[in-house]
N, C-alpha and C positions, 0 to 999 in steps of 0.2 A: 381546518379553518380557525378553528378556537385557538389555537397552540400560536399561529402565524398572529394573529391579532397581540396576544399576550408578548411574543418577542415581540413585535413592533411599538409595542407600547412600552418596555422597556430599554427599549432602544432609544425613544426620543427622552425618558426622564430618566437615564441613569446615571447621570451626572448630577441629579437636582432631587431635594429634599424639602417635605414643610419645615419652614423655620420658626413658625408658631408653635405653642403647645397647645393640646384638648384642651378646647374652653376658653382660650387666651381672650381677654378681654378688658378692654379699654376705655377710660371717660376721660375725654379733652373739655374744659372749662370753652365755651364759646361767648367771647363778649367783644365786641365793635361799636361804638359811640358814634361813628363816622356816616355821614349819607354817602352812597343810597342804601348803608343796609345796616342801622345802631340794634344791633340784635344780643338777647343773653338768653341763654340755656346751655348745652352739653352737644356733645360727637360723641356717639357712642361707636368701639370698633368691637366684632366680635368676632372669632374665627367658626364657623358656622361647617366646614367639614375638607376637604382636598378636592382639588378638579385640576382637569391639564389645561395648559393657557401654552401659545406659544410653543409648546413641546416640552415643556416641564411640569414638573407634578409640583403644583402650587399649594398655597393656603389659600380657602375662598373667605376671604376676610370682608363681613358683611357693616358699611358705615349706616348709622341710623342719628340723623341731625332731628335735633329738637331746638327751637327757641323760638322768643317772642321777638316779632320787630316791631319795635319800637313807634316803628314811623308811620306803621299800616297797620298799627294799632290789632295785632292778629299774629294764631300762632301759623311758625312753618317748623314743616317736618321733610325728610327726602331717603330717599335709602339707595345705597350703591354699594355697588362690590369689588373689593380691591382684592388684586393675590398678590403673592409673595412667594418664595423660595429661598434655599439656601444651598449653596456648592462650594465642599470645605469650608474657607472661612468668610464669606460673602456672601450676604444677602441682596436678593436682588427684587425688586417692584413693577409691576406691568404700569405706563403714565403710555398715552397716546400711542399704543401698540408697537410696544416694545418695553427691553427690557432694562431699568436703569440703577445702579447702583445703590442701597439702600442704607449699608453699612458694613466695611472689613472689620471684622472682628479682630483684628490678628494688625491692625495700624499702629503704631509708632509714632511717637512727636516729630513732626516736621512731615508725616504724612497726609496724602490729599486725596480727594477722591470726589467724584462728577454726580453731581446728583440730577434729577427729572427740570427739564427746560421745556418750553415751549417754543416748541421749533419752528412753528410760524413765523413768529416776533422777535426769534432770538439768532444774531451770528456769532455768540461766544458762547463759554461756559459756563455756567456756578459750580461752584464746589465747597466742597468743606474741608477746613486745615486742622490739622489732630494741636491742639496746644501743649495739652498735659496729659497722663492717666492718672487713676488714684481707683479707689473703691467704693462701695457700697455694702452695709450690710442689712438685709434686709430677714428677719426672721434669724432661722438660722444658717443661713444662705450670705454668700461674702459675695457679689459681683461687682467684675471689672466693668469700670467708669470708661468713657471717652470725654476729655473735654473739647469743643471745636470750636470754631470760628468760623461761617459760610460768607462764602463772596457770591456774592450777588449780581447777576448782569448788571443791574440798576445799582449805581454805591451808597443810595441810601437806607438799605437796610443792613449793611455790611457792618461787621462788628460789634451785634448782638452774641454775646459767648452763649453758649446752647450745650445740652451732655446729653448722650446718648449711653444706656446703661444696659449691659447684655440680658434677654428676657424680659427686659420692661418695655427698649426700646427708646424714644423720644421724648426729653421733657417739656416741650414748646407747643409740639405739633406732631401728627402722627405720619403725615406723607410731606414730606419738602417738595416741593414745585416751583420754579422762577418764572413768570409770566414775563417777564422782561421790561415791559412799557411800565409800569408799577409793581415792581415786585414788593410782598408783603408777607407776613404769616399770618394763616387765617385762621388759626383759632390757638388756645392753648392758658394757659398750662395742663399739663396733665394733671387731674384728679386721685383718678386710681386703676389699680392693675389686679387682677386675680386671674387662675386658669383651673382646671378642675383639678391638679395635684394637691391642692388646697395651700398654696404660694398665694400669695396678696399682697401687695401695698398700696400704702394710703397715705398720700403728699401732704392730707391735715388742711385742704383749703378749704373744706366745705363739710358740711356733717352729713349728706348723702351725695353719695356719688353718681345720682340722676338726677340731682336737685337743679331746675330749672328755674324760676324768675320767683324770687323769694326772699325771706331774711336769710335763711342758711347758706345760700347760693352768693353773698355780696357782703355779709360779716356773719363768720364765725359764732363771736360773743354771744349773739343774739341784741346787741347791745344799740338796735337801727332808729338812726334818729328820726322824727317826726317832722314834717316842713309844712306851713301853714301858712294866711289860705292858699286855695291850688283850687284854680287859679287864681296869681295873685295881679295886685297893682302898681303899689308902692312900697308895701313890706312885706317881710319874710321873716317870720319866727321859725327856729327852729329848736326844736325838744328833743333832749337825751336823756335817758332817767341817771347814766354813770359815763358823765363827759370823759373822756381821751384828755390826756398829756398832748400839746403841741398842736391843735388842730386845725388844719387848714379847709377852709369851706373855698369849695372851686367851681366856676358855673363857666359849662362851655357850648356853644350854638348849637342848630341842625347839621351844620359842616365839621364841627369839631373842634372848631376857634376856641380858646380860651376868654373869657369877656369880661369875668370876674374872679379876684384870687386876693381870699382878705381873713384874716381872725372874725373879724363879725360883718357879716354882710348887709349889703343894701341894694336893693335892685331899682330904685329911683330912674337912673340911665338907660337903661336896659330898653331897647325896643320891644315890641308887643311881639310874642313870639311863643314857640315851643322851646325849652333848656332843658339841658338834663348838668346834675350836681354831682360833685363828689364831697362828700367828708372825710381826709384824711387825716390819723393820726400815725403813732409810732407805731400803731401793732394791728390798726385795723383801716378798712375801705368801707365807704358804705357809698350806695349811688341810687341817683333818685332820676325822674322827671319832674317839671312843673312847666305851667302855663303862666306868661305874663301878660294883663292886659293892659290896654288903654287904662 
């Protein structure tokens, strides 16, 4: 009985491999401005050990979300578990019970390939188109680059360039999926990478790679400016101890409107509301809330 079960169970995954390494793990930057969900914190992925899905011997690749929303004033957290595979040169991902292309390793410019739809909503297909290759060198490790372009059911996200680098995997986003009615990416950039071979990188956007609603988390520098009072009325001071080159102060609604976009601001017009700011210059972002009154 033991020996039957053994072939049988290499029978369903002998074609399929983890495409993960021990440890592989993963921080996607999570930030949305947008109602109903302006949220910032991290997506952590981690691979957590192998399991069969499907009939393959997968990666159980466990998602652990952290962030604040903004809107409901509270944190959320959520945990899920995605696998993975790889056979030859193809990795492949379980999305709505089944199995969808993840990444050919092995693609060529002018090359395409079908990624996870929702096939409720969707009669066509997304995919992603290979533009260029090049490399990476990460430690002392040289890996091949993918650069692509995904088409999107919906054509309004279509033609954001996106790379996909072997072992790291995604730099946007860690699972592609097209909802179709609004397609979007839902979180991203990536943060950092490490597995337990003692392989690491670290993309430099943040000074921890679980850094959630914070200065480290939205600049760098440390360099976050001050905005006062909050709640305000009629004016808005705002204090940096080492102003930025070129700075643009940007104030956009609950919806994500744009309202105001000026060198020195004034919130005078501004109806009575919740905003959240941006401070951009050449080399940094920094992003606030405030309250306008009456």
């Amino acid at each position: 009985l033991q020996m039957l079960i053994v072939f049988a169970f290499l029978g369903l995954s002998a074609n399929a491999q983890p495409w993960a390494a021990a440890g592989a793990t993963w921080y996607y930057t999570v930030h949305n401005t947008t109602i109903p969900y302006p949220v910032d914190g991290y997506d952590k992925y981690e691979k957590i050990g192998d399991t069969l899905v499907g009939g393959k011997l997968c990666d159980n690749i466990l998602e652990s979300f952290v962030a604040y929303d903004w809107q409901l004033s509270q944190w959320d957290s959520s945990h899920t578990n995605n696998f993975t595979y790889q056979s030859h040169d193809t990795v492949f991902y379980w999305v709505n019970n089944k199995f969808w292309i993840y990444a050919i390793e092995s693609a060529q410019v002018g090359d395409t390939w079908n990624f996870a739809v929702d096939t409720f909503f969707c009669h066509d297909s997304s995919y992603f188109h290979v533009d260029s290759l090049g490399q990476r060198i990460v430690g002392t490790d040289t890996l091949p680059v993918w650069y692509l372009t995904p088409h999107n059911y919906v054509g309004s996200v279509n033609q954001i360039p996106i790379n996909y680098t072997k072992k790291i995997g995604f730099n946007n986003t860690m699972f592609h999926y097209s909802i179709c009615i609004t397609d979007y990416y839902q979180w991203g950039p990536l943060r950092c990478y490490h597995d337990s071979s003692g392989f690491s990188y670290n993309s430099g956007i943040v000074l921890q790679c679980d850094s959630t609603v914070g200065i480290e988390n939205i600049n760098v520098s440390n360099n976050f400016p001050s905005v006062f009072p909050n709640p305000a009325s009629t004016l808005l001071n705002i204090h940096q101890s080492i102003p930025s080159p070129n700075q643009q102060f940007i104030i956009t609604d609950l919806l994500g409107t744009e309202v105001y976009k000026e060198m020195l601001p004034s919130i005078d017009n501004l109806k009575a509301g919740i905003y959240f700011y941006e401070v951009r210059s050449n080399t940094d972002i920094a992003r606030g809330k405030f309250v306008k009154e009456l």
